[in-house]
C-alpha beads as a LAMMPS data file, in Angstrom:
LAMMPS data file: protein, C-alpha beads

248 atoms
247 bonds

1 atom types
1 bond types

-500.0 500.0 xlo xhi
-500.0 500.0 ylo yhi
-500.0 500.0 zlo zhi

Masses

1 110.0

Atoms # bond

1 1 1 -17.621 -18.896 6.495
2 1 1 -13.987 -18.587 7.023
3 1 1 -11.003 -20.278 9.355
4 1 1 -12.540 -17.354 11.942
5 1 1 -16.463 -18.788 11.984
6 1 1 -18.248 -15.331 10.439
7 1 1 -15.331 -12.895 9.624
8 1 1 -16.974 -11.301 12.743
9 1 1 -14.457 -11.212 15.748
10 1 1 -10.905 -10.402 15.729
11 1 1 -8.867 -8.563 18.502
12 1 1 -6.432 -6.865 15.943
13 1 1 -6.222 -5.253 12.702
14 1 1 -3.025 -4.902 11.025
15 1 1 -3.681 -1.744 8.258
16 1 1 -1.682 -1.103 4.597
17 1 1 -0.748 2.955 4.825
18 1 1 -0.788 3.091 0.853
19 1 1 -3.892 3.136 -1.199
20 1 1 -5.739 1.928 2.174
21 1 1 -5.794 4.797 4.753
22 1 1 -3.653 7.084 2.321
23 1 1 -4.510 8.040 -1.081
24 1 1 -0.935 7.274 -2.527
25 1 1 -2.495 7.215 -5.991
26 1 1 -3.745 10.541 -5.822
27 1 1 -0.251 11.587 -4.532
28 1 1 1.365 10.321 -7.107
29 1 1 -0.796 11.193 -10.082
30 1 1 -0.145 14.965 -8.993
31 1 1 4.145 14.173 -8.571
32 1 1 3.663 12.373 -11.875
33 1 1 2.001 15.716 -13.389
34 1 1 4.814 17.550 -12.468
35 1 1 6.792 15.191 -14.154
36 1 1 4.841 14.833 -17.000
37 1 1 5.022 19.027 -18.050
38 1 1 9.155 19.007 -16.858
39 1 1 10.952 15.859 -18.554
40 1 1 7.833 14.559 -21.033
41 1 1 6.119 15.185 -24.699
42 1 1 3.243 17.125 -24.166
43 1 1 0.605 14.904 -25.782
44 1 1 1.392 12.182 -23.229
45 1 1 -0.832 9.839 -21.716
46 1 1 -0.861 10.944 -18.066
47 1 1 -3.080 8.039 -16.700
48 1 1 -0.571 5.444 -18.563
49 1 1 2.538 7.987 -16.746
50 1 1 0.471 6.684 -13.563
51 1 1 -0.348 3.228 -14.128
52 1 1 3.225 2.441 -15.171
53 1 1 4.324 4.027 -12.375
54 1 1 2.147 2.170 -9.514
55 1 1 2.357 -1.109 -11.429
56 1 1 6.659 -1.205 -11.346
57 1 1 7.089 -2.989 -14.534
58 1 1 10.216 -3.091 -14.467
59 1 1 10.063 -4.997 -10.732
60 1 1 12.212 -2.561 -9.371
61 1 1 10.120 -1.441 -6.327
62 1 1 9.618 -5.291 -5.445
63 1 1 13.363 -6.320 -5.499
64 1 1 13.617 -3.360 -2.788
65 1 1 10.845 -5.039 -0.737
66 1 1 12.905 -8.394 -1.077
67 1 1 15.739 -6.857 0.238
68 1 1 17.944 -6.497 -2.701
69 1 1 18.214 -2.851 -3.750
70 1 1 18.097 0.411 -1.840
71 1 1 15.127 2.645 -2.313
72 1 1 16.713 5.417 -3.780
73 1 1 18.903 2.938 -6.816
74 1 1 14.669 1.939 -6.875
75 1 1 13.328 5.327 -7.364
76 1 1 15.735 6.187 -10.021
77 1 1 15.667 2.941 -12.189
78 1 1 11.376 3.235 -12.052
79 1 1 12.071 6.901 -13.038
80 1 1 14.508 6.030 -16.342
81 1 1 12.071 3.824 -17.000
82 1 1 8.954 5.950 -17.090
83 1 1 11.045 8.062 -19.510
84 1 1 12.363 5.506 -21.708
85 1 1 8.949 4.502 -22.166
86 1 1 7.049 8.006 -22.667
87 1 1 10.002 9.358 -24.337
88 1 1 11.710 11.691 -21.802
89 1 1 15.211 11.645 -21.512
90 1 1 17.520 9.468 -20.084
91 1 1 17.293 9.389 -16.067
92 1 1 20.882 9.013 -14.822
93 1 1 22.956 9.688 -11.638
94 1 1 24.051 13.390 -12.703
95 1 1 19.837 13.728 -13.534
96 1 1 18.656 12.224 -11.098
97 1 1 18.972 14.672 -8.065
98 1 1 16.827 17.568 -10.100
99 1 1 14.378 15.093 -10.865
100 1 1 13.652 13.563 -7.595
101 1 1 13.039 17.163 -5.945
102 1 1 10.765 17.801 -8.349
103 1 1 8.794 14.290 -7.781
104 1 1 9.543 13.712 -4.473
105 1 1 8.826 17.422 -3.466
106 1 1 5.271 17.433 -5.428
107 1 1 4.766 13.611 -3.622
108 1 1 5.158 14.570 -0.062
109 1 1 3.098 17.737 0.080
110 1 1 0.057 15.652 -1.411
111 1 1 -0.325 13.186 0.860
112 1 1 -4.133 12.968 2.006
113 1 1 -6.090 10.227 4.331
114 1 1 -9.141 8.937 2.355
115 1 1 -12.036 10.091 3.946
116 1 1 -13.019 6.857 5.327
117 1 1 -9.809 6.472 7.116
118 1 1 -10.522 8.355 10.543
119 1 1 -13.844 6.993 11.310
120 1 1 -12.149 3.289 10.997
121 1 1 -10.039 4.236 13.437
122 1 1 -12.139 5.512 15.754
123 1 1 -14.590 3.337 15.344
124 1 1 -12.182 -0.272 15.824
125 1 1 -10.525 1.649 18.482
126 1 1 -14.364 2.063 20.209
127 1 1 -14.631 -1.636 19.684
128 1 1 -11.463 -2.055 22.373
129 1 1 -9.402 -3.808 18.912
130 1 1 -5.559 -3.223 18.796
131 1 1 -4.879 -1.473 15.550
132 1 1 -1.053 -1.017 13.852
133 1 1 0.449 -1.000 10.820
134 1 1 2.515 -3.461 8.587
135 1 1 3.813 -1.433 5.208
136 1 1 6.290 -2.019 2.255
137 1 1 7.847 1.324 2.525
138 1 1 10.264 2.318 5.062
139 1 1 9.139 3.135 8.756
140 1 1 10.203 6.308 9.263
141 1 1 8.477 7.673 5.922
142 1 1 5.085 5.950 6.874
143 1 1 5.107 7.686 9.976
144 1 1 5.239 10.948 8.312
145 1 1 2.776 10.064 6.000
146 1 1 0.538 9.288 8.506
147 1 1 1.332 12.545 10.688
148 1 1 1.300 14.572 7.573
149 1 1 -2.530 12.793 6.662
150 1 1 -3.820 13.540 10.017
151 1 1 -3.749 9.723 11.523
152 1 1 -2.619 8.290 14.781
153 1 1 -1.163 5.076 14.195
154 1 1 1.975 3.142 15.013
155 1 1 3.798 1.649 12.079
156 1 1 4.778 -1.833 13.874
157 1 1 6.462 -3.271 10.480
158 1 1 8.286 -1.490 7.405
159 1 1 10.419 -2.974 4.920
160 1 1 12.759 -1.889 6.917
161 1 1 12.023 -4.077 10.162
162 1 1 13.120 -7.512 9.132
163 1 1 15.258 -6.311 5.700
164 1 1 12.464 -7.359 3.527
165 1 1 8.650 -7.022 3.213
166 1 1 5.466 -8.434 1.685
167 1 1 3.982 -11.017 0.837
168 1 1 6.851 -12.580 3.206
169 1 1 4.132 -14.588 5.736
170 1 1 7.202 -13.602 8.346
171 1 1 6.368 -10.060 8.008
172 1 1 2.434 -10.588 8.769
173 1 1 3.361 -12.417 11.713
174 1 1 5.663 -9.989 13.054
175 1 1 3.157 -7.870 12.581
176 1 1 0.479 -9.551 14.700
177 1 1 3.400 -10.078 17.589
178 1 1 4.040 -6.936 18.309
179 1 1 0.466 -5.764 18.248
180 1 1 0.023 -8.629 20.651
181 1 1 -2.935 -11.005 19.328
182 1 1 -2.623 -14.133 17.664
183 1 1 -2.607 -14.562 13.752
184 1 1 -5.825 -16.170 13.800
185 1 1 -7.234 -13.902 15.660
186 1 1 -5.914 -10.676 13.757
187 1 1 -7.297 -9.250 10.017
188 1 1 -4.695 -7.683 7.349
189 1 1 -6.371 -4.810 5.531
190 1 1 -4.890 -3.825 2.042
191 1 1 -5.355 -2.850 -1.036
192 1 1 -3.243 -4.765 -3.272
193 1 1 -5.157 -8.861 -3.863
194 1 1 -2.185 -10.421 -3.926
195 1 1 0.303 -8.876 -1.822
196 1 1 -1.902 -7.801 0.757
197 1 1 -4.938 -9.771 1.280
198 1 1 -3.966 -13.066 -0.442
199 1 1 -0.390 -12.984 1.350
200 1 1 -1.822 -12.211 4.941
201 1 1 -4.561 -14.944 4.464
202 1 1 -1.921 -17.804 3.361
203 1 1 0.407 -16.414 6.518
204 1 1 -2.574 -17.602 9.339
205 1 1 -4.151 -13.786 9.427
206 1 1 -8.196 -12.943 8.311
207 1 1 -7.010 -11.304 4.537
208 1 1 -9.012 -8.492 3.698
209 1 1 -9.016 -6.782 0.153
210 1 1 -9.824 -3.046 -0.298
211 1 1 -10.889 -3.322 -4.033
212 1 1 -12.032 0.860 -3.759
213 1 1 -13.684 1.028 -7.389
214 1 1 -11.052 2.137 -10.035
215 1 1 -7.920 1.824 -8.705
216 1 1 -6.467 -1.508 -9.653
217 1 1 -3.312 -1.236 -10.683
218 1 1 -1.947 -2.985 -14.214
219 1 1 -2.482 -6.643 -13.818
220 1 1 -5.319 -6.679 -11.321
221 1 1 -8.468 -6.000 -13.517
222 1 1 -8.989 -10.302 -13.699
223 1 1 -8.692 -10.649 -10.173
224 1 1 -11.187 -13.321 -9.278
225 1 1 -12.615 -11.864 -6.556
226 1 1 -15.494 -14.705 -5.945
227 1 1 -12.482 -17.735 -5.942
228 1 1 -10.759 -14.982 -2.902
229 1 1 -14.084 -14.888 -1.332
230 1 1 -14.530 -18.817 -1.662
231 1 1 -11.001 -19.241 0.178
232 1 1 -12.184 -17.357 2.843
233 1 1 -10.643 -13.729 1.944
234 1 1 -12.923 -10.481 2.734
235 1 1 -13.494 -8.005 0.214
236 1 1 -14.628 -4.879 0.406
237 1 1 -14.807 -1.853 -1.801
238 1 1 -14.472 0.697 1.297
239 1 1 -13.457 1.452 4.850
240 1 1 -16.752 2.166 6.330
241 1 1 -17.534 -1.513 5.465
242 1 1 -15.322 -3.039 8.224
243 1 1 -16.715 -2.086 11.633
244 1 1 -19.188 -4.207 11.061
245 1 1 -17.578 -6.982 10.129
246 1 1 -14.481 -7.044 13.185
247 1 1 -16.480 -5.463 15.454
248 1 1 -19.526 -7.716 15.809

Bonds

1 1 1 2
2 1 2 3
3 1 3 4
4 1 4 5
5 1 5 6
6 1 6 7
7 1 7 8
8 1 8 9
9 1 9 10
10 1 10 11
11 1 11 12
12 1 12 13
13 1 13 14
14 1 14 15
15 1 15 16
16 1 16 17
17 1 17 18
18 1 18 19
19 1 19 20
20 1 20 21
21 1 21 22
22 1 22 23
23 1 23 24
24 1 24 25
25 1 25 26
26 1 26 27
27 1 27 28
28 1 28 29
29 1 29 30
30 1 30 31
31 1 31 32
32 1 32 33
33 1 33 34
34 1 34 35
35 1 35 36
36 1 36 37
37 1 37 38
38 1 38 39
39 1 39 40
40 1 40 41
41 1 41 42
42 1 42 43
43 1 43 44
44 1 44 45
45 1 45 46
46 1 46 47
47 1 47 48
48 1 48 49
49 1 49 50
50 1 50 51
51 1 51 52
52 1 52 53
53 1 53 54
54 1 54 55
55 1 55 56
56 1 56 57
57 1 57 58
58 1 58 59
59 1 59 60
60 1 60 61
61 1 61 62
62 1 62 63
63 1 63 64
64 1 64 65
65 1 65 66
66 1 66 67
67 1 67 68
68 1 68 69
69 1 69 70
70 1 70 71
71 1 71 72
72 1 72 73
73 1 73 74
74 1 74 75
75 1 75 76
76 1 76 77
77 1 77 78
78 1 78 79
79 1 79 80
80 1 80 81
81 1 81 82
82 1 82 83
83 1 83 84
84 1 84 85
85 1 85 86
86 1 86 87
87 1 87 88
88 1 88 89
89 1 89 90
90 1 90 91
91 1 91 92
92 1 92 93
93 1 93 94
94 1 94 95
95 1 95 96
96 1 96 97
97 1 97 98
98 1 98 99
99 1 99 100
100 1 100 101
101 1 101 102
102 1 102 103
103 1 103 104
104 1 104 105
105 1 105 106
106 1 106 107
107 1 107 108
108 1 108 109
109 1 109 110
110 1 110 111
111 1 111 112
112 1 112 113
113 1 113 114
114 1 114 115
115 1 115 116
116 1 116 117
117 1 117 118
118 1 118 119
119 1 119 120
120 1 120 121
121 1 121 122
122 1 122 123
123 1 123 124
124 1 124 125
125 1 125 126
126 1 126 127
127 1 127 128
128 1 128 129
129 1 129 130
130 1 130 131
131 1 131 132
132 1 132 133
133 1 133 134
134 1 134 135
135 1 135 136
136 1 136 137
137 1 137 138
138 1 138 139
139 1 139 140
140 1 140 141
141 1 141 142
142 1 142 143
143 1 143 144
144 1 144 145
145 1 145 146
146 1 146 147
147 1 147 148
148 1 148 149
149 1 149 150
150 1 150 151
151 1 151 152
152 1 152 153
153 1 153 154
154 1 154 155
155 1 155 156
156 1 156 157
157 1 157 158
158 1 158 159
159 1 159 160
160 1 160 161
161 1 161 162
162 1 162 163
163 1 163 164
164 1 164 165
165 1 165 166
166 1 166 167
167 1 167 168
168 1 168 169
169 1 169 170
170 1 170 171
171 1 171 172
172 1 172 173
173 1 173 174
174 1 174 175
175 1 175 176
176 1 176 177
177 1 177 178
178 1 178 179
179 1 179 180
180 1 180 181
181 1 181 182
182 1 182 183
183 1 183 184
184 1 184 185
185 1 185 186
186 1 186 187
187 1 187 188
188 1 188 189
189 1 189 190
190 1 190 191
191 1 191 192
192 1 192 193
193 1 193 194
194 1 194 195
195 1 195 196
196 1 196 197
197 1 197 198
198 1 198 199
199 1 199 200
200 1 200 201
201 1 201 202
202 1 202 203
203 1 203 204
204 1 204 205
205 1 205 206
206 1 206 207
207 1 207 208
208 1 208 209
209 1 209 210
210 1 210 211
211 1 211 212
212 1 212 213
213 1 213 214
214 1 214 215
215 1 215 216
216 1 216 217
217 1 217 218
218 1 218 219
219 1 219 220
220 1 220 221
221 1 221 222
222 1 222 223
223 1 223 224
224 1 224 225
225 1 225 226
226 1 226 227
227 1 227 228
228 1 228 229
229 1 229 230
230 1 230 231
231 1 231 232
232 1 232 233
233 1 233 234
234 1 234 235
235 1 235 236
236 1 236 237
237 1 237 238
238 1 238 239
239 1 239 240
240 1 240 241
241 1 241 242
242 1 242 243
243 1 243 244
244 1 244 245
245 1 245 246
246 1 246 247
247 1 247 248
């Protein structure tokens, strides 16, 4: 049981773009191999190049979604980073430019929906439920992304809607007001535990975690996924797993 009875009925779902309908990772582990053979030591560790990069150790990519950085100063402080760590060179402003086409480039052309992605949309869409999007990247970009993955959706809330993103409960909220159903009556669906479903259940919303097997990022593995379930938060190791559960 949750704060909704069964998770059963809501009127909206608010969707991550990310690692939920997009397969960012993938993305990124080919931009990252591009990297890898151009700026890196050949024996490198190309799944620790990826982890590093989609955990932000350096909490660069979160001070942008607080507001405090631009994403570009973002991008190019994660990427001197990565190389300080693997033992590329120094990333600086004169560097920078070179490296991002290369990334960037290799990033965009990539981007793929999961194959589970369209049929929840058709599918929630059957069920008459208002579906939208609340990301941590900027609008405009997620709306490519999601043209350039094949998916219809409108991208109600980027970090760029109210200056700053998740797990702000304000931007969760926003989210459900402009897709026009009440946060109790509206499920978040992301991948990340913490910022996604544990930050959209504490803001009013039905949390639901996307835990697709082997993807956690650095300092997810000892999640405890039965104390989320116990406060009420859905998980769920797939898309296809949902319909059921909002559309009941």
């Amino acid at each position: 049981m949750t704060a909704f009875g069964a998770p059963g009925r809501v009127d909206g779902v608010l969707l991550d773009v990310d690692d939920t309908l997009v397969d960012t990772r993938g993305a990124f582990a080919t931009a990252l191999a591009a990297v890898a053979d151009a700026h890196l030591p050949d024996d490198v560790d190309r799944v620790a190049v990826l982890d590093h990069w989609r955990s932000d150790p350096g909490g660069h990519y979160a001070r942008y979604t607080r507001g405090d950085t631009d994403h570009r100063t973002q991008r190019r402080l994660r990427a001197d980073l990565l190389h300080r760590t693997f033992g590329g060179d120094p990333v600086t402003e004169a560097s920078f430019g070179a490296w991002d086409d290369l990334f960037w480039g290799t990033f965009e052309r990539s981007w793929r929906a999961f194959d589970d992605a369209a049929p929840l949309l058709v599918a929630l869409r059957s069920a008459g439920l208002a579906l939208g999007v609340v990301t941590n990247a900027a609008t405009e970009l997620q709306e490519r992304k999601l043209a350039a993955a094949g998916l219809d959706l409108d991208v109600l809330v980027g970090v760029d809607t109210l200056g700053y993103g998740k797990p702000h409960p304000d931007v969760f909220v926003e989210g459900a007001r402009l897709l026009g159903t009440e946060p109790a009556r509206t499920a978040y669906v992301g991948d990340e535990p913490r910022v996604d479903a544990r930050a959209a259940h504490d803001a009013g919303l039905l949390g639901v975690w996307l835990d697709r097997p082997g993807t956690r990022r650095d300092g997810e593995h000892d999640v405890d996924v039965a104390g989320m379930r116990g406060d009420g938060i859905v998980v769920v190791t797939g898309l296809a797993d949902l319909p059921a559960l909002f559309a009941g």
